[in-house]
Each structure stands twice: as C-alpha cells, then as structure tokens.
N, C-alpha and C positions, 0 to 999 in steps of 0.2 A: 379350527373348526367351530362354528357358529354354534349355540343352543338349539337353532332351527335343522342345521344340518345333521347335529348328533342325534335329537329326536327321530329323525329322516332315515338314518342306520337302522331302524327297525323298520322291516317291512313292510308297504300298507295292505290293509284286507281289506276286498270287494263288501259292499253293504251286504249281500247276497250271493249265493251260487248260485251262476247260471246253470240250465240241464244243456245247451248245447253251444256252439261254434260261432263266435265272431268270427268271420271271413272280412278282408280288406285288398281290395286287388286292386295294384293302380295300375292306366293305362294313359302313359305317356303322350301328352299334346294331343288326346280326345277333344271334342268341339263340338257343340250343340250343331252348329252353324252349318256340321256335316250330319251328323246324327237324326235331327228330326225327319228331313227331308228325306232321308233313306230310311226312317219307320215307315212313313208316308208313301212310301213307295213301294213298301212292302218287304223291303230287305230289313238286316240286323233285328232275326226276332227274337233274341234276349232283350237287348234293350227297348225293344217292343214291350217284351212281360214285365219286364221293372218297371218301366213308367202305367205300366195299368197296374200293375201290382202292391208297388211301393210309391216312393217320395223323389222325385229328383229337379234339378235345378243347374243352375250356373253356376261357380265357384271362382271368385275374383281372385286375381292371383296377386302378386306384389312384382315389384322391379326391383334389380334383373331378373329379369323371368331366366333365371337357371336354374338347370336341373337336377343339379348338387345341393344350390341351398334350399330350392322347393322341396323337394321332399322329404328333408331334413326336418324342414318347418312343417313339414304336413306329419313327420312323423313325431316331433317332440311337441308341437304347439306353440315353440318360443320363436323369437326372433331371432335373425343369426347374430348379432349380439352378443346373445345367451345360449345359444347350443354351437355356435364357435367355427361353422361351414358357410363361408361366405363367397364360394364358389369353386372352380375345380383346384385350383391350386394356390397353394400358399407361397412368401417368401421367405429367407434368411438375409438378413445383413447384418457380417460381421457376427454370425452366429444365431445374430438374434430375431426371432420369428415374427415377420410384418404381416398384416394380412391382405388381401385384394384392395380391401374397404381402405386401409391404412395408405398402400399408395396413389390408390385415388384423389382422397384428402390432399396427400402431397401433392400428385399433378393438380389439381385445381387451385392450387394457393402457389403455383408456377416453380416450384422447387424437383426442376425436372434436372439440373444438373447435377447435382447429389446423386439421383436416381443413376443417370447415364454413366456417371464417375465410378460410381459400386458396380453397375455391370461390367466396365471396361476392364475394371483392376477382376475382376471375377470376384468382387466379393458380396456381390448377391446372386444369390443360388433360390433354383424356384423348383419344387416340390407340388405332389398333392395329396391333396385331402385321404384320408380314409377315415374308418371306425375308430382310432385312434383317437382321431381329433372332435368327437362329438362331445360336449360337455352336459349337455342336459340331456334328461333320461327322456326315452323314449317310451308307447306306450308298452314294447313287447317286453321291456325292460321293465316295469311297473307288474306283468301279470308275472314272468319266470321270477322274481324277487320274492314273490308272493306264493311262491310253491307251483304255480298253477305249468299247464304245458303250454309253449307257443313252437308256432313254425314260421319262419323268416324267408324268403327266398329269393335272392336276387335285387335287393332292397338295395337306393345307395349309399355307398360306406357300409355294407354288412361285411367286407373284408376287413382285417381277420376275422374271420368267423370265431367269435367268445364264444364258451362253454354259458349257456341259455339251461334252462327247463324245456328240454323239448330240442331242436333240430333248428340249423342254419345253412343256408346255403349262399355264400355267400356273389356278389355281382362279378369275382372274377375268373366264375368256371369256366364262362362261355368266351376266353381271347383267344380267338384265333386268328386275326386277321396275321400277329407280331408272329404265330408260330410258323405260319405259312411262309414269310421270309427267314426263317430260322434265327429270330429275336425275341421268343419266348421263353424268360426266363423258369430254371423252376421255379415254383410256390409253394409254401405251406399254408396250413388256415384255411383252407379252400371251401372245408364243411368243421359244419361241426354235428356230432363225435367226427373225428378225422377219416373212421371207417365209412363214414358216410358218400365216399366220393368213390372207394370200390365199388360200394356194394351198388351203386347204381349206375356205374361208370356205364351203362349199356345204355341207357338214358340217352347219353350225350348225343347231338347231332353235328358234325360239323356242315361249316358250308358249302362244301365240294359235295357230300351229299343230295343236295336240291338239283334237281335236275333240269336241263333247259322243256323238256315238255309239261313238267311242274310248274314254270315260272310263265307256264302260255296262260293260265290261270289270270296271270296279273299283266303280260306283258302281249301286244297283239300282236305278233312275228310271228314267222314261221318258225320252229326250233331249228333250223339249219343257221337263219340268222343271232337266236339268241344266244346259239353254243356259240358263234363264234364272236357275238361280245363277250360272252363268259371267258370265252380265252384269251381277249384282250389284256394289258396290264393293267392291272387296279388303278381305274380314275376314283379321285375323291366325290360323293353324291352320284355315283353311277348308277342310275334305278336296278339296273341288273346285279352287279356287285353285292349294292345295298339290301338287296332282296334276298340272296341267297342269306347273307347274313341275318335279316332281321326273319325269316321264317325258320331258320336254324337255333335263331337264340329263342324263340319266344316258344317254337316246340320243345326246345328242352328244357328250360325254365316251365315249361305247363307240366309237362313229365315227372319233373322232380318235384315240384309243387303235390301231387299230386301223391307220388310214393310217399312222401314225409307226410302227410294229412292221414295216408292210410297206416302209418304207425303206431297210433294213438286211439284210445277209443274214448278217452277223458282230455279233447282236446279245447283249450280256453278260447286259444286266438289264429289265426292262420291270417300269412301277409305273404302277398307276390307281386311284383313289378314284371312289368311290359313295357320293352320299348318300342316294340313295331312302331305303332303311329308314329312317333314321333319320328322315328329314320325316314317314314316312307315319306313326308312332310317334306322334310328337309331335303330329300333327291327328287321331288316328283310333283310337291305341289303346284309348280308354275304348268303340269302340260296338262293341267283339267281343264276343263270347258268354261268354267266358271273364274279361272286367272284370265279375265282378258287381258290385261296390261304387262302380263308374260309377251316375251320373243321368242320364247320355243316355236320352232316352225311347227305348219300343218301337219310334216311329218311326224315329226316326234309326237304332237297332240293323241295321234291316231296310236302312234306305238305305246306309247306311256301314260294315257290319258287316267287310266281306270285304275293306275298304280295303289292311287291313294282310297279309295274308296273298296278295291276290292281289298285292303290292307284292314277296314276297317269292318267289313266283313271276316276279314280271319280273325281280328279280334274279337270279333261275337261269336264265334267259334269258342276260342279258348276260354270268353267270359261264360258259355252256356256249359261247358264242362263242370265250371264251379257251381253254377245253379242249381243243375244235374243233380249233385253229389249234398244239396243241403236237406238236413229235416228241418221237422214241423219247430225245433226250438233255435235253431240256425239264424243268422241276421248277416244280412252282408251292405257290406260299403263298394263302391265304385267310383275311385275320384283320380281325375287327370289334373295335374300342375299350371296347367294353362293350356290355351287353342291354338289355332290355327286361323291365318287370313293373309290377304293381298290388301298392301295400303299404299292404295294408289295416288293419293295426294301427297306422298311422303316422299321430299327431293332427296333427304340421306340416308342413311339407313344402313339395315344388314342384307345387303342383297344373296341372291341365291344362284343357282348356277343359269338360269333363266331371265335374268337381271333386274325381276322388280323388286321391289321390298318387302319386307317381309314384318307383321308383328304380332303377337301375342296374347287375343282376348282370351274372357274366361276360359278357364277348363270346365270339367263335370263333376256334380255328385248327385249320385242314384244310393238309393239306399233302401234295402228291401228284406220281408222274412219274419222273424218273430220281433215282435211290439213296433212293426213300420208302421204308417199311418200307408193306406190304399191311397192310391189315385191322385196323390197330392202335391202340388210346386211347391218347391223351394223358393221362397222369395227373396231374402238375402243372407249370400254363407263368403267364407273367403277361406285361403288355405288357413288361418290360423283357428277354425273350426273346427279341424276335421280329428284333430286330436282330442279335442276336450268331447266331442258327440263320440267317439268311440270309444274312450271312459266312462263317458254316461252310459251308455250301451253295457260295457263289462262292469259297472257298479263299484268304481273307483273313487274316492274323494277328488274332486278336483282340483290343485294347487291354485294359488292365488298367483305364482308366477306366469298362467298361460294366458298368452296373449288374445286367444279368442273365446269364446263362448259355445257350451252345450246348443245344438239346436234341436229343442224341446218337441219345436210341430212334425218333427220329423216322427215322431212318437205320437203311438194311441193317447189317446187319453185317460184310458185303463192300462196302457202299460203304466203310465206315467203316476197316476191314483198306486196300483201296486208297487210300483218300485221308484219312494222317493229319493230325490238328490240325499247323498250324503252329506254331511258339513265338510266343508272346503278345508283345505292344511295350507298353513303360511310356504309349502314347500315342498318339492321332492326331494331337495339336498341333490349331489353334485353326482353323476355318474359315476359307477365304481374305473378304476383304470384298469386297462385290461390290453395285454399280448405286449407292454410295452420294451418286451424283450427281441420283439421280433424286429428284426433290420431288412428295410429295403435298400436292396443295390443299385446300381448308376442304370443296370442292366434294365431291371425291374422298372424306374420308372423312366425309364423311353419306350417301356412295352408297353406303360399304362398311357403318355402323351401319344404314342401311335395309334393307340385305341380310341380314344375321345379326341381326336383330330381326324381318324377316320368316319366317326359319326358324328359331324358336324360342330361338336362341342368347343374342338380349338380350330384359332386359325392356322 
C-alpha cells in the first residue's frame, strides 16, 4: 500500500454539512433530441420545471457507449482503466482474468487464433461484471465512509448489495424474465440490510402484472389484440414484451427508491437508475414518425409509434415524484449516459429490429434545487463530470485522480462565494473489497446473460 493510499484509510470529511438531500436519478438513453420538442409541445412538465428552474445541457458521452461502463464512469469519475468495468462481461484464460479492452487489443493486432484455440479447448470462460469488480470508489462510497447516510437503488454493479451508511437496493431484484422460464436462480445480497427485501417485498411488481388495457397507454391496439401479443412467446425487442417489463422495473425501482428515502430523516445522498428509456429505444425507436429510414410498415408505425415518447412521458412521471418529495435545501442531478438517434448515412452498424442503424449522441444533465443557478445552459459537460459536480455539490475534496471537472456555472454565485472548493487530495485510495465470499454459479450467470440479452445489451 502506497503512502497516498494509507492516508486514503482515513475517511474524508465534507468542508461543510449540508441541512438537506443530494438526489442523483439517472435515466437511461434520455435525449435532448426528444426532450425539447416535447416541452415545447407541452408534455414532460418536470423537465419543463428543471430547465426554468435550474441548469441543464447536453452530456457527451464516451465510446462504447455501454451501459456498464457508462455508469460506472458516471458514478466514480474515473476512466474504466481505473474503476476496472469495461463492459458487461469479463474473461478467464487459463484462469487468468482478460478484459473486453484486453481482447480487442488482440483482435486488432490479428491474434485471433490463440483466442479461437482457448475457446475450443474451453479454456476461456467469460463471466460478468458486478460490484465486485469496481476498483475505484464511488461518490456513495465517499459520503457512507464518512458517517454520512446514502441510498443506492438499482444502480449498475450495486449487486451484492455492501453494508453502506444507509440502504441498498441492488440492480438485481427486479429478474424476472429467467424466473418466468424457471432459470432463476436463488440470490443473496439482493438489499442491503438483507431485511430490506421482506420488508418491502410488496413493493415488487412483476411483469405479468401490467395489463393489456395499461399497455393501450403506450401501444394503439385494441386490448383483445395486445393480450394476444402478450400471449405470444417472448420475442427479443418486442415493444409489448419490453413494455410490460420496463414499466414493471421502473415502478418498482420508484417504489423502493422511495421507501428507502423515507427511512431516513438525516439523509446525505439518494441515487436511482431507470431503465425505461432506454428499453423502449432499443424495441421501438424505428416506428416513430421521425425514423424515416426505418422499414417498420405503416402498420406497425400506427401500432408502436408513440412507444417511445409516451416512455418518456412515464419517465417525467417517476422524475416528478422525486421533485415532489424535495425541500427548500434539496439539489438534484438528472443525467442519461448517452441518447438516442437514426444515422442514416451509416452503411454498418448496430442495426435494430427495423433495420436502420442506430447511434448514440449526448445524453442529459439537468440539475436543480438549492445553490442551482435558474434558467441556465450547460455549455460543455461530459460523463466524466458528473462525479466531480456531485462532490462539489456534497462539499468533498476532489481527488486529483478524476478524470473530469466540477462544473462551477452550474452553481450561484453565492453558493459558490459560501461554499468554497476544498483543496483537492492526490487520492481516494483503492475501494474497500467487499462480498468476496460470495460465489456465483453456472446457474446464476445464464440468469444474468438471459437478462442483458433480453434487453438489448448482448447479442
């Protein structure tokens, strides 16, 4: 252990107590590109109030735009380098642990029969990511070290749920697709305290729940036709499918989000993940009105058109629940990983189940409540931002390891006169290790590659 790191074993303390609640809600594959255009029009009127209330902007993301290391990155500030998630799954050869980045390297320097060689004899084996594998600290990990309370929910890699200051919930309470085939393994770690998943088990929603006159909401059939896609067998991107699923995860992830907040009446930080947007993207972007160089028929247009926009309407739903519930010393963040678009001059590509291509401009960040600045553009941020502005925000010293920068104008100018930057630290030092007793089985992750192949993540 370094001099830098052992210093690092002691705590850091905020320059100040805050009197109330950083809030951080991210919402997966948000997009200006949809967002203005529907203030403008009158819908989504939280993100109406945050852009007249507070500060927001566009958020460049990096490549690969995944959603493993994006939020990774959005939540420690490092590069995956340095917090160690360089996408959903990692490998073994001959024991020893490669990463995504590491066989790339190889395939580009054409050393693909070594690779093909380890496959055939089985002696690469390919695994994924969790909480496990994060090396650098996060910021919820920075306030619970520090005494303070935080709330996690649904974050990814929050599996195993660590023992935190304060409550976890971790990304994999809500699989249901593997239980539904009877490939759901059990789990432990699922909350942290471990009571936490009784006590609100009533929370949960599954998919079967949603009902086909709910899903007329999003889908323009008559319910005699959408129950009987619902009773179809699970296509992959089926907007039906996908639907039931993602309004089933994102009301219980609001639910629990929401119980855990009310635990607490000295709460430092509170963080929630949404994936809606970005499911309903990936099954349904091509039948908007706006994909012309989709081949969805006129049919489907008419059926599935509105999937994605009334998707992003139920996300200003569950975003205005959190607005709802903030006071006068409250500050919240609102930031997506990347967008959403049709790139229609692009011959290769990742195409979608409607065949054009598909790619990934900015995300968002809104950011509103006590010390925002009113009314204000963000002019340039990117994910490696969004951790060092939400340290500044809880009154952290900032390490010299994080790869982006506070953004200042996002702040009064009397917050910022009140409460100055701390002096910076050569370090957080290394995340503590944590759960590394716990073993996943063969069982466990085909339940986890059924899940993120279900929602567009593998092929």
């Amino acid at each position: 252990m370094t001099d830098q790191q052992s210093e690092r074993s002691v705590p850091l303390e905020p320059a100040w107590e805050r009197e109330g609640t950083v809030y951080v809600v991210g919402l997966d594959g948000m997009t200006l590109d949809l967002i203005e255009p529907m203030v403008e029009a009158g819908d989504l009127p939280t993100f109406a109030r945050l852009a007249r209330e507070g500060s927001f902007g566009r958020l460049e993301t990096i490549r690969p735009t995944n959603s493993s290391l994006l939020w990774t990155t959005i939540a420690t500030g490092r590069h995956h380098a340095d917090h160690g998630i360089d996408g959903f799954q990692y490998y073994t050869i001959l024991g020893r642990k490669v990463t995504r980045t590491t066989i790339r390297k190889y395939r580009r320097r054409g050393i693909r029969l070594v690779e093909a060689v380890a496959k055939a004899l089985h002696l690469r084996k390919r695994f994924h990511f969790d909480g496990r594998h994060i090396l650098a600290k996060t910021f919820w990990d920075l306030v619970s070290e520090s005494g303070r309370n935080a709330v996690l929910v649904n974050w990814w890699h929050s599996w195993p749920a660590a023992p935190i200051n304060g409550c976890v919930v971790s990304d994999r309470v809500h699989y249901w697709r593997s239980a539904a085939r009877g490939k759901e393994p059990k789990q432990s770690h699922l909350t942290y305290p471990p009571e936490l998943l009784d006590e609100a088990r009533d929370l949960l929603m599954a998919p079967d729940e949603v009902t086909a006159e709910e899903l007329q909401r999003w889908v323009n059939l008559p319910v005699e036709r959408i129950q009987a896609l619902i009773e179809q067998p699970h296509r992959k991107r089926s907007p039906v499918h996908e639907l039931r699923f993602l309004v089933s995860a994102d009301l219980t992830y609001s639910r629990l989000f929401e119980h855990c907040v009310d635990r607490f009446d000295d709460l430092c930080l509170a963080c929630v993940y949404l994936r809606g947007p970005d499911i309903s993207q990936h099954s349904a972007f091509g039948y908007m009105p706006s994909s012309v160089n989709s081949d969805a028929t006129p049919e489907e247009r008419e059926a599935f058109g509105r999937v994605v926009p009334e998707t992003y309407r139920f996300a200003d739903e569950q975003l205005g629940r959190v607005v709802d519930r903030m006071g006068p010393e409250d500050t919240l963040f609102v930031v997506s990983d990347h967008g959403y678009a049709v790139q229609a001059d692009r011959p290769g590509g990742r195409h979608g189940p409607y065949g054009h291509a598909l790619c990934k401009p900015p995300g968002i960040l809104y950011a509103c409540g006590s010390g925002i600045e009113p009314g204000a553009r963000i002019p340039e941020a990117d994910v490696y931002d969004v951790a060092p502005t939400v340290l500044r925000a809880l009154g952290f010293p900032l390490s010299a390891e994080l790869k982006g920068r506070p953004l200042e104008d996002v702040f009064t100018a009397d917050w910022r006169r009140e409460h100055p930057a701390p002096p910076s630290v050569p370090t957080y030092g290394p995340r503590l290790a944590r759960h590394d007793a716990v073993r996943t089985s063969a069982r466990t992750d085909e339940a986890v590659t059924e899940h993120l192949r279900a929602l567009g993540y593998l092929e």
